[in-house]
PDB file of N, CA, C, O and CB in Angstrom:
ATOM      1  N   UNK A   1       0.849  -1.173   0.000  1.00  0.00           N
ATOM      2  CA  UNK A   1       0.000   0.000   0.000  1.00  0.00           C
ATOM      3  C   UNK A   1       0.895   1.236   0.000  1.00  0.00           C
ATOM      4  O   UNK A   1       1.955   1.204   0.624  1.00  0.00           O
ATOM      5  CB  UNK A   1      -0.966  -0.002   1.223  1.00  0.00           C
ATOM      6  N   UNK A   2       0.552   2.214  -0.606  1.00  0.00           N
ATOM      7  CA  UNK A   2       0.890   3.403  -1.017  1.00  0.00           C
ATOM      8  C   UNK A   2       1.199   4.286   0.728  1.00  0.00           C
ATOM      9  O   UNK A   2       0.391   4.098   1.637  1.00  0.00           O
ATOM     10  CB  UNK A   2      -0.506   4.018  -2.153  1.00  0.00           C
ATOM     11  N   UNK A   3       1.989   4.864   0.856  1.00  0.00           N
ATOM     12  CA  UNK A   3       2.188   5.940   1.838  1.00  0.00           C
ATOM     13  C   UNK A   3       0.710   7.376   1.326  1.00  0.00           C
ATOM     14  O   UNK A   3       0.575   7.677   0.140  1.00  0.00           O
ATOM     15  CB  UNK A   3       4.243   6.561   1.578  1.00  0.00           C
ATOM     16  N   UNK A   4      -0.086   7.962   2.309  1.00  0.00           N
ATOM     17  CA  UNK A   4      -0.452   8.502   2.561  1.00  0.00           C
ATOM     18  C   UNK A   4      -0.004  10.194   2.452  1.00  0.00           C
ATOM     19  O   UNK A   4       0.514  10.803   3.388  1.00  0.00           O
ATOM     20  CB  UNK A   4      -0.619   7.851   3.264  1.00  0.00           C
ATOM     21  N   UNK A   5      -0.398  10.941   0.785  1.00  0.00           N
ATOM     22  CA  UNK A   5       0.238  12.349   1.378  1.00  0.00           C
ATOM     23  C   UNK A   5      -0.452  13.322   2.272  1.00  0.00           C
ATOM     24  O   UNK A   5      -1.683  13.329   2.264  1.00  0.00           O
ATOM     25  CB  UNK A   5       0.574  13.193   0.305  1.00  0.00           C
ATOM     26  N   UNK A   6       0.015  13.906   2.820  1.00  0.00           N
ATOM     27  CA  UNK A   6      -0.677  14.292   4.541  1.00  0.00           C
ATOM     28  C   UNK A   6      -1.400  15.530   3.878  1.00  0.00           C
ATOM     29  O   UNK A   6      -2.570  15.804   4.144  1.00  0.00           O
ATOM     30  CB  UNK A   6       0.711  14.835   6.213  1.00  0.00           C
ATOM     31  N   UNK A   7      -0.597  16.284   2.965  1.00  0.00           N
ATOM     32  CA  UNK A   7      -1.518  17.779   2.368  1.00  0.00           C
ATOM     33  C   UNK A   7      -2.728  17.611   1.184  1.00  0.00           C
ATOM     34  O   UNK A   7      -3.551  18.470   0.870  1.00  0.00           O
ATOM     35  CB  UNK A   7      -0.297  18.933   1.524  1.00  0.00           C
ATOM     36  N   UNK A   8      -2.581  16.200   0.607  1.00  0.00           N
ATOM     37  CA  UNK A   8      -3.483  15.522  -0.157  1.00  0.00           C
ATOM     38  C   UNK A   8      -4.750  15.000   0.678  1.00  0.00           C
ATOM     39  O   UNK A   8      -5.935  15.232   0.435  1.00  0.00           O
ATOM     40  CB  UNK A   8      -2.748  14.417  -0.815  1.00  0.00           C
ATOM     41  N   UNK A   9      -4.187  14.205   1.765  1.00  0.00           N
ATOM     42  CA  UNK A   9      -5.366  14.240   2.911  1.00  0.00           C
ATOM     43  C   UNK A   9      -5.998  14.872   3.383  1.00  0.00           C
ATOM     44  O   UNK A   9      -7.198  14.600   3.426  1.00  0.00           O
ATOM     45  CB  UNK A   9      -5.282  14.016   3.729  1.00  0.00           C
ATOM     46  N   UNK A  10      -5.491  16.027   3.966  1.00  0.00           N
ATOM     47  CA  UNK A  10      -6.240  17.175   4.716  1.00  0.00           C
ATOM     48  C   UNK A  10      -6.908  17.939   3.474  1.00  0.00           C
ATOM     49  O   UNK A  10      -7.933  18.508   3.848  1.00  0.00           O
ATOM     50  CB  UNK A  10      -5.141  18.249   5.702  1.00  0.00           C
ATOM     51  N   UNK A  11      -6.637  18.129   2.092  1.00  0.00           N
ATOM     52  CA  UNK A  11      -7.517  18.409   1.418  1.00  0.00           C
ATOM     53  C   UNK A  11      -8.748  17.919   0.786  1.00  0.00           C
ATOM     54  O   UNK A  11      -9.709  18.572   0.377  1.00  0.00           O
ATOM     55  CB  UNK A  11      -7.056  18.672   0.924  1.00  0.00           C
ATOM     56  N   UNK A  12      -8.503  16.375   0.781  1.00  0.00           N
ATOM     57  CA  UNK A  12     -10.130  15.789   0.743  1.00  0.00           C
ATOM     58  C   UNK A  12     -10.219  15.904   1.613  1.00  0.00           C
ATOM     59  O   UNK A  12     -10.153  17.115   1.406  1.00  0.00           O
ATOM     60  CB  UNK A  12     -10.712  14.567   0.390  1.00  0.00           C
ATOM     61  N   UNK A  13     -10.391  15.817   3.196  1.00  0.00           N
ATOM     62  CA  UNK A  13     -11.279  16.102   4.524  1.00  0.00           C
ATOM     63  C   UNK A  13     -11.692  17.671   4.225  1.00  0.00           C
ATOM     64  O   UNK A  13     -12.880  17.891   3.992  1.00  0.00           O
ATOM     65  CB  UNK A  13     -10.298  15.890   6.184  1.00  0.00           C
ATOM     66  N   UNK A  14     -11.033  18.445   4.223  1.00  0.00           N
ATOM     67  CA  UNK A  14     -11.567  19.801   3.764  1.00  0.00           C
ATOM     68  C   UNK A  14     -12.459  19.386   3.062  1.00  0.00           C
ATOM     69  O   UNK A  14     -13.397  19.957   3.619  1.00  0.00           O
ATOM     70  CB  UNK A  14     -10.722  20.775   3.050  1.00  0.00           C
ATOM     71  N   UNK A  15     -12.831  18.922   2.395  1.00  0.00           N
ATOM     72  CA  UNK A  15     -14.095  19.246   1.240  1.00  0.00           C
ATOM     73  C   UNK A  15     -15.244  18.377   0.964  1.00  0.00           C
ATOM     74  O   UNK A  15     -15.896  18.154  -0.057  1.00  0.00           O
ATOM     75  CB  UNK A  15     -13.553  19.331  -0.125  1.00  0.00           C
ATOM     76  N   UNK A  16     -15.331  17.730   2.795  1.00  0.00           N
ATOM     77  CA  UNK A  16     -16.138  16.944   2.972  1.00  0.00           C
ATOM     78  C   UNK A  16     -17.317  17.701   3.546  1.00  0.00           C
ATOM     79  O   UNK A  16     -17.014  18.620   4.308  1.00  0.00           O
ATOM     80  CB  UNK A  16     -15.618  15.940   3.659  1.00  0.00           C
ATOM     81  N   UNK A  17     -19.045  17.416   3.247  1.00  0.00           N
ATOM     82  CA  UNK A  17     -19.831  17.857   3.553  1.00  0.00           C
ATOM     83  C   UNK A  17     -20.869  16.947   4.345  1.00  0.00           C
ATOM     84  O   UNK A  17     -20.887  15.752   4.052  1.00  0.00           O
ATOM     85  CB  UNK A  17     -20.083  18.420   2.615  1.00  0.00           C
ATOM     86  N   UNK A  18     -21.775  17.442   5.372  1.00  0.00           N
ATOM     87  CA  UNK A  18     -22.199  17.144   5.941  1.00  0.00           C
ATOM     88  C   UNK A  18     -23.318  16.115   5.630  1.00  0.00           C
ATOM     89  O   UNK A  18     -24.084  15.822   6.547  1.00  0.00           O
ATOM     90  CB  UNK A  18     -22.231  17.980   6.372  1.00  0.00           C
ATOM     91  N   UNK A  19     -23.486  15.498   4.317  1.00  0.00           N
ATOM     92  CA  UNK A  19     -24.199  14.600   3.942  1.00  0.00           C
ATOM     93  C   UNK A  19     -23.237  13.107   3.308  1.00  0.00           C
ATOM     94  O   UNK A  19     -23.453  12.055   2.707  1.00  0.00           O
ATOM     95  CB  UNK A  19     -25.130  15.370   2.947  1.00  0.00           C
ATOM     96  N   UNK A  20     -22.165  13.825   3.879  1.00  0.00           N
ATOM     97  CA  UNK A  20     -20.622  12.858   3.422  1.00  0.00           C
ATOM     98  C   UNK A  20     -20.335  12.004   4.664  1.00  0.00           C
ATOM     99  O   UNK A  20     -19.437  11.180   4.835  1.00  0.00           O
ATOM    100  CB  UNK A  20     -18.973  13.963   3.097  1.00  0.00           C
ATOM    101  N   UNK A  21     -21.319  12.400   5.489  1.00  0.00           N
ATOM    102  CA  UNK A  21     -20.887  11.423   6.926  1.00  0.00           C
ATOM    103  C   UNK A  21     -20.754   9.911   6.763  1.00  0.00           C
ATOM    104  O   UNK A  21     -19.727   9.276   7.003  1.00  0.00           O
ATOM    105  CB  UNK A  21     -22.072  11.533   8.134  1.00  0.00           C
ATOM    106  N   UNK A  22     -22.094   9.328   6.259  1.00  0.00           N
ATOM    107  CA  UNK A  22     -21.887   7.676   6.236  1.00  0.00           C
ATOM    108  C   UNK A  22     -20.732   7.224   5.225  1.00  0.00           C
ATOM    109  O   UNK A  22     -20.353   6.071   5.426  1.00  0.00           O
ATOM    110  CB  UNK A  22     -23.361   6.875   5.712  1.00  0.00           C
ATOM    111  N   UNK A  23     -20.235   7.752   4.408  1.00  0.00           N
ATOM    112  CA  UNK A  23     -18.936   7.498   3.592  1.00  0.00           C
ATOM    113  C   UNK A  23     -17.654   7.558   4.297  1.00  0.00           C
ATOM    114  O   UNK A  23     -16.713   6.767   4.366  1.00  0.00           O
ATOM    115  CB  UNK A  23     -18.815   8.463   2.512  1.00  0.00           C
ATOM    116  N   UNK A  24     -17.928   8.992   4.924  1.00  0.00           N
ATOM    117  CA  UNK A  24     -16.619   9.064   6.063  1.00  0.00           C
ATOM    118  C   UNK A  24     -16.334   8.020   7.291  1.00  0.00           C
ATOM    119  O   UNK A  24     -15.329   7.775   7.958  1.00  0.00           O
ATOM    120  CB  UNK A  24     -16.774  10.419   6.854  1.00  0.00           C
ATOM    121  N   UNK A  25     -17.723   7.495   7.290  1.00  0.00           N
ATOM    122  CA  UNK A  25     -17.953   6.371   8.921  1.00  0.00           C
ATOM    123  C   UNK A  25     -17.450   5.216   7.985  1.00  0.00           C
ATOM    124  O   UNK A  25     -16.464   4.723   8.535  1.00  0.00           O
ATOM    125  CB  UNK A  25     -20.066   6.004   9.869  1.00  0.00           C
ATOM    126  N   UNK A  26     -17.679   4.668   6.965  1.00  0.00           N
ATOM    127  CA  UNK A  26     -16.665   3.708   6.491  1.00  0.00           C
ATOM    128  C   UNK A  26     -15.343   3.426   6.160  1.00  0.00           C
ATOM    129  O   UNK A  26     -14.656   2.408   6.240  1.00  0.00           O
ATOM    130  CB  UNK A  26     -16.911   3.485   5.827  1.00  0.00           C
ATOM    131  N   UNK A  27     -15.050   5.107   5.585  1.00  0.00           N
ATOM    132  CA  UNK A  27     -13.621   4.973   5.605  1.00  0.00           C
ATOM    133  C   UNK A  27     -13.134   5.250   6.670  1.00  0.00           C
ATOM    134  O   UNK A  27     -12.008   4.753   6.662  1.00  0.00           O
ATOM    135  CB  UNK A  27     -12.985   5.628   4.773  1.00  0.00           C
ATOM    136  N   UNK A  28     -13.344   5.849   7.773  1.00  0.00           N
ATOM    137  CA  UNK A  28     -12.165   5.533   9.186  1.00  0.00           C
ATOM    138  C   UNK A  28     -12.376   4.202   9.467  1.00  0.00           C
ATOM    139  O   UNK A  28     -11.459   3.473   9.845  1.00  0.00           O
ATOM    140  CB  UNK A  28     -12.425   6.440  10.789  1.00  0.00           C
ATOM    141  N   UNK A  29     -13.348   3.880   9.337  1.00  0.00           N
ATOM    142  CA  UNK A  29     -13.321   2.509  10.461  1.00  0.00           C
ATOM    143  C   UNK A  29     -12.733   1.360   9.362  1.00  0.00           C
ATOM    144  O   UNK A  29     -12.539   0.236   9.826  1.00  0.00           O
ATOM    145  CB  UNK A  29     -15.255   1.949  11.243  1.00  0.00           C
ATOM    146  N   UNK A  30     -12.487   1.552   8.151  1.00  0.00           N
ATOM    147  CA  UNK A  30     -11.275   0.667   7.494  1.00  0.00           C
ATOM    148  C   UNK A  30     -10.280   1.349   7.710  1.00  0.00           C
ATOM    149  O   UNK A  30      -9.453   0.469   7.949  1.00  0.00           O
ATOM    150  CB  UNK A  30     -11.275   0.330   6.011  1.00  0.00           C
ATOM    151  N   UNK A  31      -9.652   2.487   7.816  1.00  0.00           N
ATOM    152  CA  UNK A  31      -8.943   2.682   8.329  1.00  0.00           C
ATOM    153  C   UNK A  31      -7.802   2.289   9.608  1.00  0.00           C
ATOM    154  O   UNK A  31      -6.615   1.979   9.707  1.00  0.00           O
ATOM    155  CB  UNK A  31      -9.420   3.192   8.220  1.00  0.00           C
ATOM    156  N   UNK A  32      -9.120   2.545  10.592  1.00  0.00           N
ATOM    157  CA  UNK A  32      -8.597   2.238  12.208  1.00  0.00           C
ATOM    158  C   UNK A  32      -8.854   0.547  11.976  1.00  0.00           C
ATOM    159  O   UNK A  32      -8.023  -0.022  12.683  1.00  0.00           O
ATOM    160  CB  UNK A  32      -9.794   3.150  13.812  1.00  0.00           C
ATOM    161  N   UNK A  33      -9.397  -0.101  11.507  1.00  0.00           N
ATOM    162  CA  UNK A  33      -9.237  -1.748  11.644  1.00  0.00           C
ATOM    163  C   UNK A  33      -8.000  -1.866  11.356  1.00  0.00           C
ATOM    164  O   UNK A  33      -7.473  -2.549  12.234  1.00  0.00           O
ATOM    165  CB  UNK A  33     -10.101  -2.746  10.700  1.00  0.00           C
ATOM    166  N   UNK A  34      -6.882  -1.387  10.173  1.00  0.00           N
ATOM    167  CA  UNK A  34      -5.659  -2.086   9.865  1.00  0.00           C
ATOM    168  C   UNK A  34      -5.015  -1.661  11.218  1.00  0.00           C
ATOM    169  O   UNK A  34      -3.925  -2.204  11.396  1.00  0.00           O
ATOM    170  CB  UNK A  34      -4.837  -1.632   8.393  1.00  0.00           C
ATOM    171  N   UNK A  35      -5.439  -0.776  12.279  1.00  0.00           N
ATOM    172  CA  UNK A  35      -4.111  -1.007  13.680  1.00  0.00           C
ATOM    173  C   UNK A  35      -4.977  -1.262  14.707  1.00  0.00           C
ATOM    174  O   UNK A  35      -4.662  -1.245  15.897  1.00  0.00           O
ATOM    175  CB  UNK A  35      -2.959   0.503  14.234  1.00  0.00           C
ATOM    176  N   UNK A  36      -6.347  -1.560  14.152  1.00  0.00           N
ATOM    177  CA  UNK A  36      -6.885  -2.138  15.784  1.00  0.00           C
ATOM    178  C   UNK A  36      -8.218  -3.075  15.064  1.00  0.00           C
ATOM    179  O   UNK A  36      -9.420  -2.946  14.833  1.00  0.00           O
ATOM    180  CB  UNK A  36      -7.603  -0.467  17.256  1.00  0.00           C
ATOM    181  N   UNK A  37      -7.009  -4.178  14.880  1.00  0.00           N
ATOM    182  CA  UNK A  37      -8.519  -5.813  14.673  1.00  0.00           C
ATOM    183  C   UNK A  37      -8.982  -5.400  15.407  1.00  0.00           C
ATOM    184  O   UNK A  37      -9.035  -4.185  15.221  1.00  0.00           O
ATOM    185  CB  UNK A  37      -8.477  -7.666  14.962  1.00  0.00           C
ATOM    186  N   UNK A  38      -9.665  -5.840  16.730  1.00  0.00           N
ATOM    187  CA  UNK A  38     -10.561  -5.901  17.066  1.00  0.00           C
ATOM    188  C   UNK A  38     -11.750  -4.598  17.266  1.00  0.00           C
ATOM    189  O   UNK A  38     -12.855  -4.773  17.781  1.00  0.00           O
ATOM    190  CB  UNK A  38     -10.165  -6.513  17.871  1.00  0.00           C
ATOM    191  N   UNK A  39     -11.400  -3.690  16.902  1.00  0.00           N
ATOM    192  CA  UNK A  39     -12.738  -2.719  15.875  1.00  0.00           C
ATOM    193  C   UNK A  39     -13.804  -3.600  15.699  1.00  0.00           C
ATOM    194  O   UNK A  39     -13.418  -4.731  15.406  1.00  0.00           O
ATOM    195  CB  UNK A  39     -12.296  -2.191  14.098  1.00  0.00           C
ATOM    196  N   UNK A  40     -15.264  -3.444  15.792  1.00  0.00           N
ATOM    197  CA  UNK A  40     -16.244  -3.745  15.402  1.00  0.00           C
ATOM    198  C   UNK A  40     -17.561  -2.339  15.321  1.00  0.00           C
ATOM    199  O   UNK A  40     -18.247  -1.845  16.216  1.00  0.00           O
ATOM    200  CB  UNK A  40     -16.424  -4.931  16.257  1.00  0.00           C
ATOM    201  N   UNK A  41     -17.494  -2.108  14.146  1.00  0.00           N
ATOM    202  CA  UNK A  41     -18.259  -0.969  13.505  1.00  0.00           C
ATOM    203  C   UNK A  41     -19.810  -1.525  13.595  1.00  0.00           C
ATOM    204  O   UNK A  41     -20.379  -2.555  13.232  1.00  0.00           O
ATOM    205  CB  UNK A  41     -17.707  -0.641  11.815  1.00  0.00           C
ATOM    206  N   UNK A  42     -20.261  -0.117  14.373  1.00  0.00           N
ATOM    207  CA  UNK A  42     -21.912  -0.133  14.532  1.00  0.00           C
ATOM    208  C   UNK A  42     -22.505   1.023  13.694  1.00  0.00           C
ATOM    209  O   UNK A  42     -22.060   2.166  13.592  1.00  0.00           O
ATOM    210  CB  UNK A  42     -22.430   0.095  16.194  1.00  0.00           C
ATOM    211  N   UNK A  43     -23.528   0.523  13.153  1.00  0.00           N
ATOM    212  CA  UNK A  43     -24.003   1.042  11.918  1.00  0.00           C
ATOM    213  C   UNK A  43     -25.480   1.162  12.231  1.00  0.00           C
ATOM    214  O   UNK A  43     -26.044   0.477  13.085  1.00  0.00           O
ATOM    215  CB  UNK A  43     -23.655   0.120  10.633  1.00  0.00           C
ATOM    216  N   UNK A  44     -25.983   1.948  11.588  1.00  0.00           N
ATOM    217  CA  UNK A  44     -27.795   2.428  11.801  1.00  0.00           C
ATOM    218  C   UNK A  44     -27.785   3.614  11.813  1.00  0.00           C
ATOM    219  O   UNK A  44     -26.904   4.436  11.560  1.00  0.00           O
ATOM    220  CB  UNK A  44     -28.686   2.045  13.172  1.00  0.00           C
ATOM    221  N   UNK A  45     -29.776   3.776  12.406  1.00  0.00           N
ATOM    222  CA  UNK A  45     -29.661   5.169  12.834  1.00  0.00           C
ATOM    223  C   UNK A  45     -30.020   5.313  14.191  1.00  0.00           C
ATOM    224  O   UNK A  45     -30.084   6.485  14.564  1.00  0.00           O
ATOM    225  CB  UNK A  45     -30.466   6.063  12.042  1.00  0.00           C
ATOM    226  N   UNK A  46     -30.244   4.541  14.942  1.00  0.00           N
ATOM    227  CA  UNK A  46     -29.836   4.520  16.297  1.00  0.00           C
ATOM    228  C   UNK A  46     -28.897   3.891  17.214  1.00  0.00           C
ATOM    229  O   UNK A  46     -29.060   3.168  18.197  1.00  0.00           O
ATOM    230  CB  UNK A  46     -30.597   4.325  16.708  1.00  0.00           C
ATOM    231  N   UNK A  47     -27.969   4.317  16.685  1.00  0.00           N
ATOM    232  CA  UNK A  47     -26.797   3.310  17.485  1.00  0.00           C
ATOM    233  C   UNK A  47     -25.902   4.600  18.102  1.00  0.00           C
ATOM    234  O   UNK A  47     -24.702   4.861  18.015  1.00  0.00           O
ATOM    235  CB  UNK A  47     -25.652   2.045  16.199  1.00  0.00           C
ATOM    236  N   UNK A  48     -27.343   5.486  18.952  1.00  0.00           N
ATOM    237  CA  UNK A  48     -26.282   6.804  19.937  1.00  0.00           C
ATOM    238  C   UNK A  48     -25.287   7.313  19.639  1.00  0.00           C
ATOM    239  O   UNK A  48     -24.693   7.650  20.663  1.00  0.00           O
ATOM    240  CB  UNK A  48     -25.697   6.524  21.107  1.00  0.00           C
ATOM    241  N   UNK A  49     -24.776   7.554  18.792  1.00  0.00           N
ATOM    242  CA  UNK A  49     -23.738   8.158  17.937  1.00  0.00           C
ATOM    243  C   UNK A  49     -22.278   6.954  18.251  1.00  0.00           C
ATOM    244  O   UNK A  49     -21.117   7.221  17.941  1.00  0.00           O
ATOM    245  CB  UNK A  49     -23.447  10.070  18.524  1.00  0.00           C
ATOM    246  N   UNK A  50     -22.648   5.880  18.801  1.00  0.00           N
ATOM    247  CA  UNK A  50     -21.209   4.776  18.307  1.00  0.00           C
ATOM    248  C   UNK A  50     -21.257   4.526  16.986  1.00  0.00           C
ATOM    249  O   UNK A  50     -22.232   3.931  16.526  1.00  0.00           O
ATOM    250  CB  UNK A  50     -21.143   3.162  18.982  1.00  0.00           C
ATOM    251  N   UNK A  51     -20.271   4.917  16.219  1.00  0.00           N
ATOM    252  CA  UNK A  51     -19.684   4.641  14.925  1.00  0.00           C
ATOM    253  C   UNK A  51     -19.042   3.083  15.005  1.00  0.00           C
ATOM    254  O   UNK A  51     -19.086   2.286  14.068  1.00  0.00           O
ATOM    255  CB  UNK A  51     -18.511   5.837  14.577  1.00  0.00           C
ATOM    256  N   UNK A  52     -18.452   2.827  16.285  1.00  0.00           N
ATOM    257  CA  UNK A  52     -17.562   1.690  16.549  1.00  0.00           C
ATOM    258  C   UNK A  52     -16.927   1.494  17.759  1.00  0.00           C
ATOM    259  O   UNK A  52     -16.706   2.501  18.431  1.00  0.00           O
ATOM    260  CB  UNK A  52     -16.628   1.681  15.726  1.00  0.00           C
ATOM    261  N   UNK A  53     -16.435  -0.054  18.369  1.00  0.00           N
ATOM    262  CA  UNK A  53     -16.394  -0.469  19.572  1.00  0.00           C
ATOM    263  C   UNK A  53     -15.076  -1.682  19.528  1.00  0.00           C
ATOM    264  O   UNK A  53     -14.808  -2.523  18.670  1.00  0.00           O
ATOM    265  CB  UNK A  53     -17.945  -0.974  19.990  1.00  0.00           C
ATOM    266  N   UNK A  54     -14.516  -1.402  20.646  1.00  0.00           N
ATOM    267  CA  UNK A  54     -13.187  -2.649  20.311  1.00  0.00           C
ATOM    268  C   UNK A  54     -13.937  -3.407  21.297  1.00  0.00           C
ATOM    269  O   UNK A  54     -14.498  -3.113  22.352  1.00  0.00           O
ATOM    270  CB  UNK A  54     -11.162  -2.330  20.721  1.00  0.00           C
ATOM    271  N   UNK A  55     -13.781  -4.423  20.659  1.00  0.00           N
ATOM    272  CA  UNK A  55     -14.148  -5.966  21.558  1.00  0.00           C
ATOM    273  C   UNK A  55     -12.993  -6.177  22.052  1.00  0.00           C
ATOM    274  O   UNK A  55     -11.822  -6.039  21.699  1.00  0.00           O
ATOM    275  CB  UNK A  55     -14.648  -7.439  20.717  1.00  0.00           C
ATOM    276  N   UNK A  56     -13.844  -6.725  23.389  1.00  0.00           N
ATOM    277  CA  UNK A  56     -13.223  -7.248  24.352  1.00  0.00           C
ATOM    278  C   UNK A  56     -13.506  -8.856  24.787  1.00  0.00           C
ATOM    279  O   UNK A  56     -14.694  -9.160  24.890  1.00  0.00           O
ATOM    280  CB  UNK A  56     -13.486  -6.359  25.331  1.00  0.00           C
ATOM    281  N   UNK A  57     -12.685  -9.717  25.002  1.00  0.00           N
ATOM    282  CA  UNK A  57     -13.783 -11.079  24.693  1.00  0.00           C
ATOM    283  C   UNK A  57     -14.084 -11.011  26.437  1.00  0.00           C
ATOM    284  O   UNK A  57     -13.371 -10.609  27.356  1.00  0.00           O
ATOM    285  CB  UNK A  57     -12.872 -13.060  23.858  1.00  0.00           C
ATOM    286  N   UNK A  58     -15.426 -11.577  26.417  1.00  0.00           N
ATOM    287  CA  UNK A  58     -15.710 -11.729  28.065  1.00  0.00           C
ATOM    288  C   UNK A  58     -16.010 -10.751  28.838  1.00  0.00           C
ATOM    289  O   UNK A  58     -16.561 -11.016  29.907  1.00  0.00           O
ATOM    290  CB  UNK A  58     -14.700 -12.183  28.772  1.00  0.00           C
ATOM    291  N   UNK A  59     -15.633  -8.955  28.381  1.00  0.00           N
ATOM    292  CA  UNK A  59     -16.193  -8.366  29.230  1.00  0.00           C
ATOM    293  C   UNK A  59     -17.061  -7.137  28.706  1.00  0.00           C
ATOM    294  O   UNK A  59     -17.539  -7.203  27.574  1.00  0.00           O
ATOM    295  CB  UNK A  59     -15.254  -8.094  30.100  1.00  0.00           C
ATOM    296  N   UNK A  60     -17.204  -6.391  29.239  1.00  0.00           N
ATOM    297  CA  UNK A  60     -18.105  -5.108  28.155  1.00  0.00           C
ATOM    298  C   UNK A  60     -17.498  -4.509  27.254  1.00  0.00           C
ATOM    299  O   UNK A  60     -16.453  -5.086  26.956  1.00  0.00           O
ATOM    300  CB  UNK A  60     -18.650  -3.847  28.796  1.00  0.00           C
ATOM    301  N   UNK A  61     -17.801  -3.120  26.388  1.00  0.00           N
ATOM    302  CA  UNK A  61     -16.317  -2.686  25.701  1.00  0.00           C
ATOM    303  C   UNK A  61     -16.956  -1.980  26.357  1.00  0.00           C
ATOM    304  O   UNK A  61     -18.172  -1.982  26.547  1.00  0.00           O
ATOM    305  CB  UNK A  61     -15.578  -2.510  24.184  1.00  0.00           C
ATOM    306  N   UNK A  62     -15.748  -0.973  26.957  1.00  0.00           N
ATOM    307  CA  UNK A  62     -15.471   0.227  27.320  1.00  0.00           C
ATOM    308  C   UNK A  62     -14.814   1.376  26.608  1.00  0.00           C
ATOM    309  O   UNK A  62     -14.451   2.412  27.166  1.00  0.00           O
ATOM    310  CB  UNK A  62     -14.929   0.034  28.185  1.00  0.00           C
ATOM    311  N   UNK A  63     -14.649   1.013  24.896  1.00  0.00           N
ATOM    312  CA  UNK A  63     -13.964   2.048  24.353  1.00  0.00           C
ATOM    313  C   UNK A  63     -14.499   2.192  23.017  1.00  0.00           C
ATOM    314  O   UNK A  63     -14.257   1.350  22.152  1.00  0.00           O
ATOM    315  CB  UNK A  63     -12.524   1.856  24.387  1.00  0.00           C
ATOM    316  N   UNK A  64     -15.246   3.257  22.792  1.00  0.00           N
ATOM    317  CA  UNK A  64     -16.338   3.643  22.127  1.00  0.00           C
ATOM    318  C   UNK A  64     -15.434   4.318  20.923  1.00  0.00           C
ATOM    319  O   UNK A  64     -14.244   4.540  21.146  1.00  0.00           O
ATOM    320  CB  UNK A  64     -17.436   4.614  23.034  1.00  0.00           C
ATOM    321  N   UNK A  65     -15.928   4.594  19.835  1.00  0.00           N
ATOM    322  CA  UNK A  65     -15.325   5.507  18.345  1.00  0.00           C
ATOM    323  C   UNK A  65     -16.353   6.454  18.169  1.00  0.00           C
ATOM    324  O   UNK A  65     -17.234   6.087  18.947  1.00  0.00           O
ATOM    325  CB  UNK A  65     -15.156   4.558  16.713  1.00  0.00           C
ATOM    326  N   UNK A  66     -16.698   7.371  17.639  1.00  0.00           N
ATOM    327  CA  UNK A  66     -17.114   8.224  16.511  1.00  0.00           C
ATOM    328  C   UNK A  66     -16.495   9.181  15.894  1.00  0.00           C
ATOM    329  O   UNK A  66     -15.773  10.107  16.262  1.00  0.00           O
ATOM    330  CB  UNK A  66     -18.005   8.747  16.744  1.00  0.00           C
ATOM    331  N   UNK A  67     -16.963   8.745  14.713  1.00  0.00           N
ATOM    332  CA  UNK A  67     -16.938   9.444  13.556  1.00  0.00           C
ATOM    333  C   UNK A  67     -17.500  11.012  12.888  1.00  0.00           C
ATOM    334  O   UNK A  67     -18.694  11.270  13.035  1.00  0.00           O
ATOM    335  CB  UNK A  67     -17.404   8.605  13.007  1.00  0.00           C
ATOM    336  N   UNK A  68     -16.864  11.727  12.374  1.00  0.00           N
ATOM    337  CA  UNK A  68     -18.211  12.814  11.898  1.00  0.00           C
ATOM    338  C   UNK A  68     -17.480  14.133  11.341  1.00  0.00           C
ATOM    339  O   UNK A  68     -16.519  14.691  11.870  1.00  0.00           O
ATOM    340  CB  UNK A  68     -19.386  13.358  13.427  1.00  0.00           C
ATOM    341  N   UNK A  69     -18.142  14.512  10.153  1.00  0.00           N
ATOM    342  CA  UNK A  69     -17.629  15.221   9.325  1.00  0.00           C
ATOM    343  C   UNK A  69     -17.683  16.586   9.819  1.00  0.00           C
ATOM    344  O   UNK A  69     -16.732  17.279   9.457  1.00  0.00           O
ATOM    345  CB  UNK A  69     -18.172  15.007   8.157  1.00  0.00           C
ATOM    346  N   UNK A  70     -18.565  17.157  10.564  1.00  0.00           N
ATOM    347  CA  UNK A  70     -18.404  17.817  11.301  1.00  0.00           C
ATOM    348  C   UNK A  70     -17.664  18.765  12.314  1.00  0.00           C
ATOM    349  O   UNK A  70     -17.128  18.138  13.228  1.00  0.00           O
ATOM    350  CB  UNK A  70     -18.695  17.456  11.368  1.00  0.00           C
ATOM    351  N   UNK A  71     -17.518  20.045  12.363  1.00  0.00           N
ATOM    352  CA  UNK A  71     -16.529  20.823  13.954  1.00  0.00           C
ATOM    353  C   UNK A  71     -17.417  20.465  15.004  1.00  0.00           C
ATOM    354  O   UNK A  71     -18.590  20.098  14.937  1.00  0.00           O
ATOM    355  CB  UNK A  71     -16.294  22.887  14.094  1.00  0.00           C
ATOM    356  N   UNK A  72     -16.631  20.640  16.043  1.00  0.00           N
ATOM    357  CA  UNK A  72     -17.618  20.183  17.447  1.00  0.00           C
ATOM    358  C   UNK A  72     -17.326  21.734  17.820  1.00  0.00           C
ATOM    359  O   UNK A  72     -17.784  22.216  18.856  1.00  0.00           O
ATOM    360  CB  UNK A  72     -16.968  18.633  18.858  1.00  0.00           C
TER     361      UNK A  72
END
């Protein structure tokens, strides 16, 4: 796989719009899977704003993702 150019990046995120969200919720979370298998992406429209959750085997997850094209 290709190295990542960082000013090529930040310019498609720049020019992402707010109806670009569910595209963006797929590409991080292929993203973040190649350094964290155990990622498991939650999808809908009620899933409380978890985008995604690392499993844990046996106990709850405690470490939540979201996503969003959006400034906070």
């Amino acid at each position: 796989m290709r190295p990542i150019i960082r000013e090529r990046f930040e310019f498609a995120l720049s020019q992402l719009k707010p109806e670009d969200g569910f595209g963006f919720e797929q590409f991080m979370n292929s993203l973040l899977i190649r350094e964290i298998p155990d990622l498991r992406p939650v999808g809908g429209i009620h899933d409380v704003g978890i985008d995604a959750f690392v499993y844990q085997s046996g106990r709850d997850s405690e470490v939540f993702v979201q996503h969003s094209v959006t400034t906070s």
